[in-house]
RODO-2510 file (C-alpha; in nm, 4 decimals, decimal comma):
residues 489
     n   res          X          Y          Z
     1     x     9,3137    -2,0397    -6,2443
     2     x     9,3898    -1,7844    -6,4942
     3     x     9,1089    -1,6045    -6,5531
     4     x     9,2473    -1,3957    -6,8547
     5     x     9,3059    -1,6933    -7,0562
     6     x     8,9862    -1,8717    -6,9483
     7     x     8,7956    -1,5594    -7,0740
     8     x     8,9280    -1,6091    -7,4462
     9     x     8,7994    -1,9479    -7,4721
    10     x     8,4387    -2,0839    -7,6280
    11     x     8,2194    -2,1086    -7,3580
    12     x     8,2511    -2,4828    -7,1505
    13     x     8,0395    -2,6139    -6,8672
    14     x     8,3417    -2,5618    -6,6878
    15     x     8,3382    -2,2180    -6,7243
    16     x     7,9434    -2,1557    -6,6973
    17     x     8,0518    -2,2992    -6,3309
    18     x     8,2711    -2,0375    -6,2764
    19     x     8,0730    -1,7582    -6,3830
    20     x     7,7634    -1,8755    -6,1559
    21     x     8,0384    -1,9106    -5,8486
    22     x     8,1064    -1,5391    -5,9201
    23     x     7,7897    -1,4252    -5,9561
    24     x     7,7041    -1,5525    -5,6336
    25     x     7,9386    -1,3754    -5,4171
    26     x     7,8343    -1,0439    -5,3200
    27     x     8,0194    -0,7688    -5,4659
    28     x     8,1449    -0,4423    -5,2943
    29     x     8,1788    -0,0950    -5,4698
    30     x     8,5084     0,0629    -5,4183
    31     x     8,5229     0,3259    -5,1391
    32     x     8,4650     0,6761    -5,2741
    33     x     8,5935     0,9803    -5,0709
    34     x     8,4300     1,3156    -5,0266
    35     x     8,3791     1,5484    -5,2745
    36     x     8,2823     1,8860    -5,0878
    37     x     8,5781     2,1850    -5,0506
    38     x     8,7146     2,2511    -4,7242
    39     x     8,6652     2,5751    -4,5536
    40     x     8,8580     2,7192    -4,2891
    41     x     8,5551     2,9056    -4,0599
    42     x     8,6375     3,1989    -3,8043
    43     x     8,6083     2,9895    -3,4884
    44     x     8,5972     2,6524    -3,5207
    45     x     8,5995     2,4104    -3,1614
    46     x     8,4914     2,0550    -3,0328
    47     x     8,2497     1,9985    -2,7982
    48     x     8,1142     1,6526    -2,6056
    49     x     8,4293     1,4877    -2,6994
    50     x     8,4023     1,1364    -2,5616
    51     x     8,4850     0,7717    -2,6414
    52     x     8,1898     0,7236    -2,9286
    53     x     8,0742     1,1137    -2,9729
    54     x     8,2207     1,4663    -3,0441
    55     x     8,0477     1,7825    -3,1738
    56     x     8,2365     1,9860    -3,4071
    57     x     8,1208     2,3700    -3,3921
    58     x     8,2103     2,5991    -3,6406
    59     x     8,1382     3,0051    -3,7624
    60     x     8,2241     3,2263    -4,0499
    61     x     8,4438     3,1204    -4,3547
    62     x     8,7713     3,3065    -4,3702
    63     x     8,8021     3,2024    -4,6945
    64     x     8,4876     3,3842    -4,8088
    65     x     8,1901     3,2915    -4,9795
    66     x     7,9355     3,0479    -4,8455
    67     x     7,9845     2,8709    -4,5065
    68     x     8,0294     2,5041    -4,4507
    69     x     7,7189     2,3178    -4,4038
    70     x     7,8522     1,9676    -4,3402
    71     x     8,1786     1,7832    -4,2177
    72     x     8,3626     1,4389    -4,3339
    73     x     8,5619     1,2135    -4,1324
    74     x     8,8021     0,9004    -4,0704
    75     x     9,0750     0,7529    -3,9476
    76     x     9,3170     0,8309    -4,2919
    77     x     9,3720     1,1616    -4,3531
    78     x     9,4215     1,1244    -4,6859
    79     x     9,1025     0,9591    -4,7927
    80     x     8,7604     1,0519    -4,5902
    81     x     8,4920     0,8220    -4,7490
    82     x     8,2114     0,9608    -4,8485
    83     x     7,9699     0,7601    -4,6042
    84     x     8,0712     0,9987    -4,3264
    85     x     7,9270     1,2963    -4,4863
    86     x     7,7578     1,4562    -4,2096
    87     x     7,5327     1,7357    -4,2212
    88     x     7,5338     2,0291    -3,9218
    89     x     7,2601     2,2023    -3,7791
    90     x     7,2495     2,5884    -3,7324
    91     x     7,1605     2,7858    -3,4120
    92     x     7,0223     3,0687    -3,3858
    93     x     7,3180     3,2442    -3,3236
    94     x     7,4825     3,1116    -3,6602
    95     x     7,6910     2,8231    -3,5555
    96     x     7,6787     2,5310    -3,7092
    97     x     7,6911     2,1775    -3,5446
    98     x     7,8094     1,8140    -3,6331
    99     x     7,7221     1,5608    -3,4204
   100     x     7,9616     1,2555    -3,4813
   101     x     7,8502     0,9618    -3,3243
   102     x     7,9414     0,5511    -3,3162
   103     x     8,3472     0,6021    -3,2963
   104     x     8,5713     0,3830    -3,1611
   105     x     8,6988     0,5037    -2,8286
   106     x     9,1040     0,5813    -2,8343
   107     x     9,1265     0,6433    -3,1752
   108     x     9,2806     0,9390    -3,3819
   109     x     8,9955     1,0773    -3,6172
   110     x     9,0787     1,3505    -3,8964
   111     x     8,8028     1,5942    -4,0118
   112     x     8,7120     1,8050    -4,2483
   113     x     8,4839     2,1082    -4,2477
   114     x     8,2892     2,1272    -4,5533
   115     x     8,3392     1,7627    -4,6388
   116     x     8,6620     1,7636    -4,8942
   117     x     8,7977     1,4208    -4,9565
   118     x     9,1398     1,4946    -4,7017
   119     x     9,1921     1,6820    -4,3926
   120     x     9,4555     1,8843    -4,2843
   121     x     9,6618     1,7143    -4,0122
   122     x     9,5847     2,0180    -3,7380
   123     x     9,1943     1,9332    -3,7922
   124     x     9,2148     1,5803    -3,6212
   125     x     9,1195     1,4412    -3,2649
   126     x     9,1413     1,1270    -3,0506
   127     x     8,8677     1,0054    -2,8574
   128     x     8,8807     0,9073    -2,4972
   129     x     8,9229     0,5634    -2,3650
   130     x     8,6291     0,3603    -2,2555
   131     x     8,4883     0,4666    -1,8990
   132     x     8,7524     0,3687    -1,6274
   133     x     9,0014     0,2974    -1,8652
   134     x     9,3454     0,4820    -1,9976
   135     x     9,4719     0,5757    -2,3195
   136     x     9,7183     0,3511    -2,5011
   137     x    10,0200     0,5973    -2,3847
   138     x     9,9049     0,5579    -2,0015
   139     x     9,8212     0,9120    -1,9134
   140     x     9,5646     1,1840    -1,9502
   141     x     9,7162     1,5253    -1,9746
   142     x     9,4648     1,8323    -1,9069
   143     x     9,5330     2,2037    -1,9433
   144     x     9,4011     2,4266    -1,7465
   145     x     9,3776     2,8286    -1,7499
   146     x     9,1720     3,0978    -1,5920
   147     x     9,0790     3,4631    -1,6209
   148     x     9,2443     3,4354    -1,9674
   149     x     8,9874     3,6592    -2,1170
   150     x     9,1749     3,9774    -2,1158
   151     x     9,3532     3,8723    -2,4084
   152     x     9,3955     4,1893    -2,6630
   153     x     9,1288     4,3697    -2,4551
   154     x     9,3138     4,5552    -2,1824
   155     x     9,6358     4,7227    -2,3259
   156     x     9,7889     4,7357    -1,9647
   157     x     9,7949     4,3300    -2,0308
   158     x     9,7451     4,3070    -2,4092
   159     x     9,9052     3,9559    -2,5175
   160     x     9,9141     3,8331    -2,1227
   161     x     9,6998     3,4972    -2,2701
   162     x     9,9540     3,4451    -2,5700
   163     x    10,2304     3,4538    -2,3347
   164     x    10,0725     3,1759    -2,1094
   165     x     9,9890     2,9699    -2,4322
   166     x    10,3525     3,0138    -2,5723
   167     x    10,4976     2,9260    -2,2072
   168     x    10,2387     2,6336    -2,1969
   169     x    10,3713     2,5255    -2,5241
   170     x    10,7205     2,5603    -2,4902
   171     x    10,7034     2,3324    -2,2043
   172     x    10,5967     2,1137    -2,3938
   173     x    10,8606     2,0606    -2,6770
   174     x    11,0956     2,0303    -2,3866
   175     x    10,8940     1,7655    -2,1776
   176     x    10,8090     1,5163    -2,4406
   177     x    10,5562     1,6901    -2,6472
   178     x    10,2630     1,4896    -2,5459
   179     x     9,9307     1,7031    -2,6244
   180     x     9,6656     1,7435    -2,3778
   181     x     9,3611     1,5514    -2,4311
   182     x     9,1309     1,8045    -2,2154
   183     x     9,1177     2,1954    -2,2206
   184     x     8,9485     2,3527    -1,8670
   185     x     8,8358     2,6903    -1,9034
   186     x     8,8009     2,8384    -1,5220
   187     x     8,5604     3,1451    -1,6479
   188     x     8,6157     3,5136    -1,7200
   189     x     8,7108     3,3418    -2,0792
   190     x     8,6203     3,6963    -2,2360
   191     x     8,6770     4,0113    -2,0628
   192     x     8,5235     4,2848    -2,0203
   193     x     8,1803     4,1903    -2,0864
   194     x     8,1899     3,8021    -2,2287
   195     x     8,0417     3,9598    -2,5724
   196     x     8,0538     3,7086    -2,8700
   197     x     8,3053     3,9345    -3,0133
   198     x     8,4861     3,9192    -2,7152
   199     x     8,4821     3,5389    -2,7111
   200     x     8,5678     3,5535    -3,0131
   201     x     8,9438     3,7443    -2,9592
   202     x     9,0150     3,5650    -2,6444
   203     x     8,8946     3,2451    -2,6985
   204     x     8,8578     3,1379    -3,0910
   205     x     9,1586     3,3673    -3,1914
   206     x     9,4360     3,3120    -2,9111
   207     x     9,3967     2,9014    -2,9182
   208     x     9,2905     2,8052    -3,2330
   209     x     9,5206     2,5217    -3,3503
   210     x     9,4367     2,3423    -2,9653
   211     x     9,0145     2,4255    -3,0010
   212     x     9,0399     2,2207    -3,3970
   213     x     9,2083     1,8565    -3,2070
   214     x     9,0880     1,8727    -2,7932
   215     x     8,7701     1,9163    -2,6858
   216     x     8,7077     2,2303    -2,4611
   217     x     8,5254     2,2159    -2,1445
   218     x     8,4114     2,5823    -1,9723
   219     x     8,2761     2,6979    -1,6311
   220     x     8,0893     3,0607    -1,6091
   221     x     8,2935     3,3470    -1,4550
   222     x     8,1298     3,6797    -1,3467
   223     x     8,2643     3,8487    -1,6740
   224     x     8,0337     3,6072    -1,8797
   225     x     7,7520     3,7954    -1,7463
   226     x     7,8152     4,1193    -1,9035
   227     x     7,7978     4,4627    -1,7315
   228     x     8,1280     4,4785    -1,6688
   229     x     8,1892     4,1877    -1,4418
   230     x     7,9500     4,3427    -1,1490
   231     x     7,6813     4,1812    -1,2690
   232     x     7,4634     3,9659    -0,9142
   233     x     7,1505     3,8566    -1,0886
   234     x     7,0818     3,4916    -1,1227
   235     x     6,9285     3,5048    -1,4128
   236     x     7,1399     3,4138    -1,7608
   237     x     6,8598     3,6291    -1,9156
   238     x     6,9637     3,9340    -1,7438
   239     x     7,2535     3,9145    -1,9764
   240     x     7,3203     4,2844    -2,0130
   241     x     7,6293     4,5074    -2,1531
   242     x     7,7048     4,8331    -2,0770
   243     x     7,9658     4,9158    -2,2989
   244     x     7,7749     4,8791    -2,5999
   245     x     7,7744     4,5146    -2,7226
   246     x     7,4600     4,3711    -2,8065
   247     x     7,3155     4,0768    -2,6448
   248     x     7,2772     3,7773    -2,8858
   249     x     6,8954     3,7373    -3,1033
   250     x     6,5944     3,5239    -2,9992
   251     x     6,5343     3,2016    -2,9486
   252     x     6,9050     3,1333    -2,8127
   253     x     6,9393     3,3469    -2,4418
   254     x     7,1603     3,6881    -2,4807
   255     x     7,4034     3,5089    -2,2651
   256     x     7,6534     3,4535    -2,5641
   257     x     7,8268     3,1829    -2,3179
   258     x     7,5584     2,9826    -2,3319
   259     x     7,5237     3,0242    -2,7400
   260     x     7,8275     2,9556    -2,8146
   261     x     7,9093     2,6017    -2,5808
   262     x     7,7357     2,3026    -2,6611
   263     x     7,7396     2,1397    -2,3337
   264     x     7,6358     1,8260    -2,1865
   265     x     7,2546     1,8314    -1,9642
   266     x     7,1928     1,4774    -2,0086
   267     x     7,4707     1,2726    -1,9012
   268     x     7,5835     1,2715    -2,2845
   269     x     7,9518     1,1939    -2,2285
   270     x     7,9169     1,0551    -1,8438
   271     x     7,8074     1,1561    -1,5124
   272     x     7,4435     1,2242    -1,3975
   273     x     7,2209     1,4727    -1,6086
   274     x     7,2241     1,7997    -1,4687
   275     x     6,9575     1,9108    -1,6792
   276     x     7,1188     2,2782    -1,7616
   277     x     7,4201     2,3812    -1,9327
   278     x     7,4939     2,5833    -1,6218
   279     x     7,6796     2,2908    -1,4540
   280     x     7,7212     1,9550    -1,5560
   281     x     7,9855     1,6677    -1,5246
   282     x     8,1144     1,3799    -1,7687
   283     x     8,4203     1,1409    -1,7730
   284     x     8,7278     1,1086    -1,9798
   285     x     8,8534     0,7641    -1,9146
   286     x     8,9504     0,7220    -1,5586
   287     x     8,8953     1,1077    -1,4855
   288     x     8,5570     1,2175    -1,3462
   289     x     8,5207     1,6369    -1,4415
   290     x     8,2601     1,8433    -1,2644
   291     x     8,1325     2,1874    -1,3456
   292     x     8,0157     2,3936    -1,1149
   293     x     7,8595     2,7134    -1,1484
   294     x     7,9268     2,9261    -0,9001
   295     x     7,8184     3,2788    -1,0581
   296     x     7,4393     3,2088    -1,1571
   297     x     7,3101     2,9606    -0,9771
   298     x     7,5208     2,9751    -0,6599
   299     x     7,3427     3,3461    -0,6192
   300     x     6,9630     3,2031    -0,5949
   301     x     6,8737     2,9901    -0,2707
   302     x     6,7217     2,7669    -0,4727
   303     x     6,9161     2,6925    -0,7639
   304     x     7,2269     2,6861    -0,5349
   305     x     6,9960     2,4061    -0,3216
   306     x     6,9242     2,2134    -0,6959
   307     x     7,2917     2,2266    -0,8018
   308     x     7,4175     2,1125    -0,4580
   309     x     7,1546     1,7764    -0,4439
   310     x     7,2951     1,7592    -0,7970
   311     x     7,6804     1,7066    -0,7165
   312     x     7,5734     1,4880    -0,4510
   313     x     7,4166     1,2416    -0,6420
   314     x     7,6596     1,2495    -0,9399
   315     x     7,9524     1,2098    -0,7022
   316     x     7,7548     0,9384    -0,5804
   317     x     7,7440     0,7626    -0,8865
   318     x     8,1085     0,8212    -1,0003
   319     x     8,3460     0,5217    -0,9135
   320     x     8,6351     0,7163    -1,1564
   321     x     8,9799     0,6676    -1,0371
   322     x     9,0508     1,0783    -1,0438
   323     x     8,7706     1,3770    -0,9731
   324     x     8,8421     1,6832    -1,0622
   325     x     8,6237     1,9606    -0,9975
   326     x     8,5909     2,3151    -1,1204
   327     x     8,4500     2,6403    -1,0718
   328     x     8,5231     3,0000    -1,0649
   329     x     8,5109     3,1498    -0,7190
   330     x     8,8038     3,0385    -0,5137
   331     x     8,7050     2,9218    -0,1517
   332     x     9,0595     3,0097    -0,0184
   333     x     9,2103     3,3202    -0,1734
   334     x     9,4243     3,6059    -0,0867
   335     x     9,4840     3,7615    -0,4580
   336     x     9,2851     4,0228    -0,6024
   337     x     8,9719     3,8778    -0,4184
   338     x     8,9937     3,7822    -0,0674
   339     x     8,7946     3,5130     0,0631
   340     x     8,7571     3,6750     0,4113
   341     x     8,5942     3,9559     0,2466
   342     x     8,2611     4,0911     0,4192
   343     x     7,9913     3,8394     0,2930
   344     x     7,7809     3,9856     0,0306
   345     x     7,7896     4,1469    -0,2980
   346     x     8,0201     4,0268    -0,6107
   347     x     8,2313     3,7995    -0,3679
   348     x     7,8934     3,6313    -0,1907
   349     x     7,9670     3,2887    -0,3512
   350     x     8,3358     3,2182    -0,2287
   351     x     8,1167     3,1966     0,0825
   352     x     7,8637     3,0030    -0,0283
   353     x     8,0722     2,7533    -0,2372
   354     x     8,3235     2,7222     0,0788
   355     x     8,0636     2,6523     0,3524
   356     x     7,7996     2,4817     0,1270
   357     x     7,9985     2,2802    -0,1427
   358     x     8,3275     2,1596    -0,0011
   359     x     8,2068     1,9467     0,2882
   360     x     8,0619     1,7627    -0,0064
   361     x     8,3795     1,7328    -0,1890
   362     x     8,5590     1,5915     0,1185
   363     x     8,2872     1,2976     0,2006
   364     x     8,2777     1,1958    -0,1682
   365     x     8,6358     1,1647    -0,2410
   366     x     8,7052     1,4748    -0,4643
   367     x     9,0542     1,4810    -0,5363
   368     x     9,1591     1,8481    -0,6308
   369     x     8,9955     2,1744    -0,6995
   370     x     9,0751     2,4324    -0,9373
   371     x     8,8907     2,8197    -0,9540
   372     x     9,0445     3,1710    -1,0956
   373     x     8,8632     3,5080    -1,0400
   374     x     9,1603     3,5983    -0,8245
   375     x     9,4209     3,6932    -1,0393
   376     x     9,7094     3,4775    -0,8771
   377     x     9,8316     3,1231    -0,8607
   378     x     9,7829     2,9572    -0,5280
   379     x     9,7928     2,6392    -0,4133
   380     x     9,6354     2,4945    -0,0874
   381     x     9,8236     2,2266     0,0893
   382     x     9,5957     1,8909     0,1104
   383     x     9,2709     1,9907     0,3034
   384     x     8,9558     1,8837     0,4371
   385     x     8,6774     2,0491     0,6682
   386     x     8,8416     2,3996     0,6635
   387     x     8,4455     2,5675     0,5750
   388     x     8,5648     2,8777     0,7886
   389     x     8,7276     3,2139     0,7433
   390     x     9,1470     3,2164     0,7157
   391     x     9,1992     3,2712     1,0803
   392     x     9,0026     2,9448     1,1515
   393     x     9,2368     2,7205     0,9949
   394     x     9,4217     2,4429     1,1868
   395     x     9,6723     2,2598     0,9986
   396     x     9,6825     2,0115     1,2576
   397     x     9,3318     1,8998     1,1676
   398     x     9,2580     2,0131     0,8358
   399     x     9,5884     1,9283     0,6747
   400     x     9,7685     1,6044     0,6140
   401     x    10,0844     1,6439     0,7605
   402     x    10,4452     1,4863     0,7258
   403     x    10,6672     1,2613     0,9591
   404     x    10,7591     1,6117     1,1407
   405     x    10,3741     1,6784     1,2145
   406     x    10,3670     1,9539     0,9603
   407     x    10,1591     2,0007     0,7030
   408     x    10,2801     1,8431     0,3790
   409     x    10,3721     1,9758     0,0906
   410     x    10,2458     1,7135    -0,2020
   411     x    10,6222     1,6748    -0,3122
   412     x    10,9401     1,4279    -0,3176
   413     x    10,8849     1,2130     0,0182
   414     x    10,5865     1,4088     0,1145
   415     x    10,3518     1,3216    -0,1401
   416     x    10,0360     1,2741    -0,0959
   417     x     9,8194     0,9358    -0,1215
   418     x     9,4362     0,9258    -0,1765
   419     x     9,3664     0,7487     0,1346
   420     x     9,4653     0,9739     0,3820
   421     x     9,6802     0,8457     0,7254
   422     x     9,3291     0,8853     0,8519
   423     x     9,2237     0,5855     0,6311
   424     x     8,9550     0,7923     0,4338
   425     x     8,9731     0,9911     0,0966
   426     x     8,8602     1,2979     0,2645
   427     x     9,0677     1,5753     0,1719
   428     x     9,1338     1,7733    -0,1788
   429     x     9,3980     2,0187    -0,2830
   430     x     9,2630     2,3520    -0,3864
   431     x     9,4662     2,5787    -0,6795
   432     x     9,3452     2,9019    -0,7669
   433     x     9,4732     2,9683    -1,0925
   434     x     9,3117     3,2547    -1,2153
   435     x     9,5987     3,4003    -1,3855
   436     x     9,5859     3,2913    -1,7569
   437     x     9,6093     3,6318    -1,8965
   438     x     9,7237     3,8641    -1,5800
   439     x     9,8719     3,8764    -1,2737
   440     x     9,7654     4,2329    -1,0467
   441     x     9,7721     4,2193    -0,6616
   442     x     9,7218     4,0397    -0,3184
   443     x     9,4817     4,1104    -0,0041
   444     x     9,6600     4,2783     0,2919
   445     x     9,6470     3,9237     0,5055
   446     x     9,8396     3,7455     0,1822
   447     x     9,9086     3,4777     0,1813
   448     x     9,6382     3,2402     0,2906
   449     x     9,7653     3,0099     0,5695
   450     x     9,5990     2,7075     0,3589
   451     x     9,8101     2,7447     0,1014
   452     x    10,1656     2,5970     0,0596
   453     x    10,2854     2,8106    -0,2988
   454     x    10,1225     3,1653    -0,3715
   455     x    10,3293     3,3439    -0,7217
   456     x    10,1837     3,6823    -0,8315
   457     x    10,3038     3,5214    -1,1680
   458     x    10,0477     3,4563    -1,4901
   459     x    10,0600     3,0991    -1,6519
   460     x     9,8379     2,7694    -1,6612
   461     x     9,7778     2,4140    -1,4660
   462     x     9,9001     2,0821    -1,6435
   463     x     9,7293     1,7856    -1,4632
   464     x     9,8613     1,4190    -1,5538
   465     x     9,6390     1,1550    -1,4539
   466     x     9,7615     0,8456    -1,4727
   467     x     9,7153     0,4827    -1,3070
   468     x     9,8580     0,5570    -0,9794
   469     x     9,9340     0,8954    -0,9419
   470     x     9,8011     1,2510    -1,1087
   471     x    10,0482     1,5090    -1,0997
   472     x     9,9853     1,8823    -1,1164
   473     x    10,2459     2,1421    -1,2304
   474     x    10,2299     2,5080    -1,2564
   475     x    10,4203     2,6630    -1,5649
   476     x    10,4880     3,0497    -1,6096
   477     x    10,4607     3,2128    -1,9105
   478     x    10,8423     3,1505    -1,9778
   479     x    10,7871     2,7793    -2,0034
   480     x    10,9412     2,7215    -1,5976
   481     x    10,7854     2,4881    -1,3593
   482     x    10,7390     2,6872    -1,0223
   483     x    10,5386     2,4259    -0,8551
   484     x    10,3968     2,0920    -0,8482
   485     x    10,2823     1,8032    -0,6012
   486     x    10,1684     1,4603    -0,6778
   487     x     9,8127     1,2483    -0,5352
   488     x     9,9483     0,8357    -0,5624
   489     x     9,6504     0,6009    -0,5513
***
């Protein structure tokens, strides 16, 4: 019917019809997008990223003036419709929070901070697949660093985190380009002291392009705790510096860890509620992650006893196809720290976490391991009961072995499978890599005899988890795999 014509016409039954037909169909105002100006804050990082939820955190405004009080978002990063204008909340500490909430899971979101009506194409994230399941390209990529805190704060190894990154990176344009979707922090994130300024060198200046799209996911090191990295209380609120910095104002804790993650205590993105942002767990898809926290509440009888009773029951509950567990004090190390130290002192919780925490990893099915505070790479062959010093281990009985009897090494036709020749998922490969930023020295009894690869060599972890396999590869801060093995399902 042409409508124009119709409309220059005396007025007919025929068209009174049409008018009331009109009229009675409900009419929809044409999307309008944002109006606010984008800012570009001093640190800016997502938190909780999960299938229907993130948290974008954000400081400062580099650009001057006021800061951003509110975000927009959506799937076109040309038009962000107003409707998603979402105000933050402030901390104490000055950060301001966005909790995003009802997305679709496995979907590319684009954001931007301060609500402007487009985002920039760096300022974008995709949310995980639905509980159990895998992204549309079939494989979850994680990267993993530790000790990567000394970053522009120790001349002797100023730039040693860049280096990593870049080497990280340029693997990457030569192996397909495929982005992570997690980033594992292994502690020690901010040497010497964990200071927000400190955090905010190492951490919010060295990856900030990778802290705007993947979410970021931390453990506690001893460094976090201030005085140096000596520091044995249990107690976050003994937060203390001794080179000067100042702890962080009332009513957030001086621990500036702690104020500056936005972690999960109540099973907000998966796993059971651990009630403290000291440890906690969540899932990405098919991947089960746990925290652990083995500098605070591994040193107090019991909040070690709480945290343990905690894993338990959240490993109880996972059914994921891949659990991956971290935490900063390596069980089996013979780096800068040596796990056969004396017991006691700033080394007590390699004990504790050996002897106490991994016969729980090997009855519930934990896959592999990963730690730093040794400043090394190291990689364990695949293990299970080994709760004793290095001189105690059997490979015999604590490591699968190959068709020789050896023990294998998780590569070509000696991969290993889940479901041990045993017939249980009982054993876990253990990787200290605590060498994000530097590299320094090994214990007199290096290497440890449950390890198949040790490299006094600084770089990062890629893990691929996929359907039937996850793959881990270590890459040095040239870009070069040195080593790798592969779990099959």
């Amino acid at each position: 019917m042409n409508i124009t014509r119709l409309g220059a016409l005396a007025l007919t039954p025929l068209l009174v019809i049409a008018c009331s037909d009109s009229s009675d169909r409900p009419s929809t105002p044409p999307a309008v997008a944002c109006s606010g100006t984008a800012v570009t804050p001093e640190r800016l990082f997502l938190q909780q990223l999960g299938s229907d939820r993130v948290i974008i955190k954000w400081r400062g405004n580099r650009d001057g003036g006021a800061e951003a009080s509110a975000v927009c978002f959506g799937t076109d990063m040309s038009f962000l419709n107003e409707d998603s204008l979402t105000t933050a909340s402030v901390t104490a500490t000055g950060h301001s929070e966005a909790l995003l909430e009802g997305l679709t899971p496995d979907t590319t979101y684009y954001y931007s901070v301060g609500g402007a009506g487009a985002a920039e194409a760096r300022h974008s994230f995709r949310t995980a697949p639905e509980t159990g399941e895998l992204p549309a390209d079939g494989n979850i990529r994680i990267w993993i660093v530790g000790d990567s805190g000394v970053n522009s704060q120790d001349n002797q190894y100023q730039g040693g985190a860049d280096l990593v990154r870049d080497g990280y990176l340029g693997w990457l344009d030569e192996n397909g380009g495929e982005p992570a979707d997690l980033f594992l922090m292994l502690g020690d994130n901010a040497y010497p002291e964990g200071t927000d300024a400190e955090h905010q060198v190492a951490v919010f200046e060295t990856y900030p392009d990778l802290l705007a799209s993947t979410g970021l996911w931390p453990t506690i090191g001893n460094h976090e705790m201030g005085t140096v990295g000596a520091s044995l209380s249990p107690d976050p609120e003994s937060y203390a510096s001794v080179l000067g910095g100042e702890p962080d104002p009332a009513p957030d804790s001086p621990m500036p860890y702690l104020n500056i993650h936005t972690l999960p205590t109540q099973g907000e993105t998966g796993g059971v509620a651990s009630g403290t942002e000291q440890y906690y767990s969540f899932d990405y898809g098919s991947v089960h992650v746990v925290s652990l926290d083995s500098q605070l509440a591994a040193r107090d009888p019991s909040n070690r006893q709480a945290m343990l009773q905690w894993l338990q029951d959240d490993l109880a509950a996972n059914s994921s196809d891949w659990t991956i567990v971290i935490f900063h004090h390596p069980p089996y190390t013979k780096g800068s720290h040596d796990s056969d130290k004396p017991l006691g002192g700033l080394d007590q919780p390699i004990f504790d976490m050996r002897e106490q925490f991994t016969p729980v990893f090997d009855e519930y099915g934990v896959d592999v391991v990963y730690s730093g505070h040794s400043h090394i790479y190291e990689r364990s062959f695949y293990i299970g009961g080994h709760t004793g010093l290095s001189t105690s281990f059997d490979p015999q009985t604590q490591a699968e072995l190959n068709d020789a009897g050896q023990p294998a090494s998780g590569r070509g036709d000696e991969e290993y499978s889940q479901i041990t020749r045993n017939g249980t998922d009982d054993k876990a490969v253990y990787t200290v890599a605590g060498n994000g930023g530097k590299a320094t020295d090994v214990a007199d009894s290096f290497p440890h005899p449950a390890h198949f690869f040790s490299g006094l060599v600084i770089g990062s972890v890629v893990v691929d988890a996929a359907a039937s396999s996850l793959t881990a590869r270590f890459i040095d801060d040239k870009g070069d795999e040195l080593d790798s093995f592969t779990i099959n399902r």
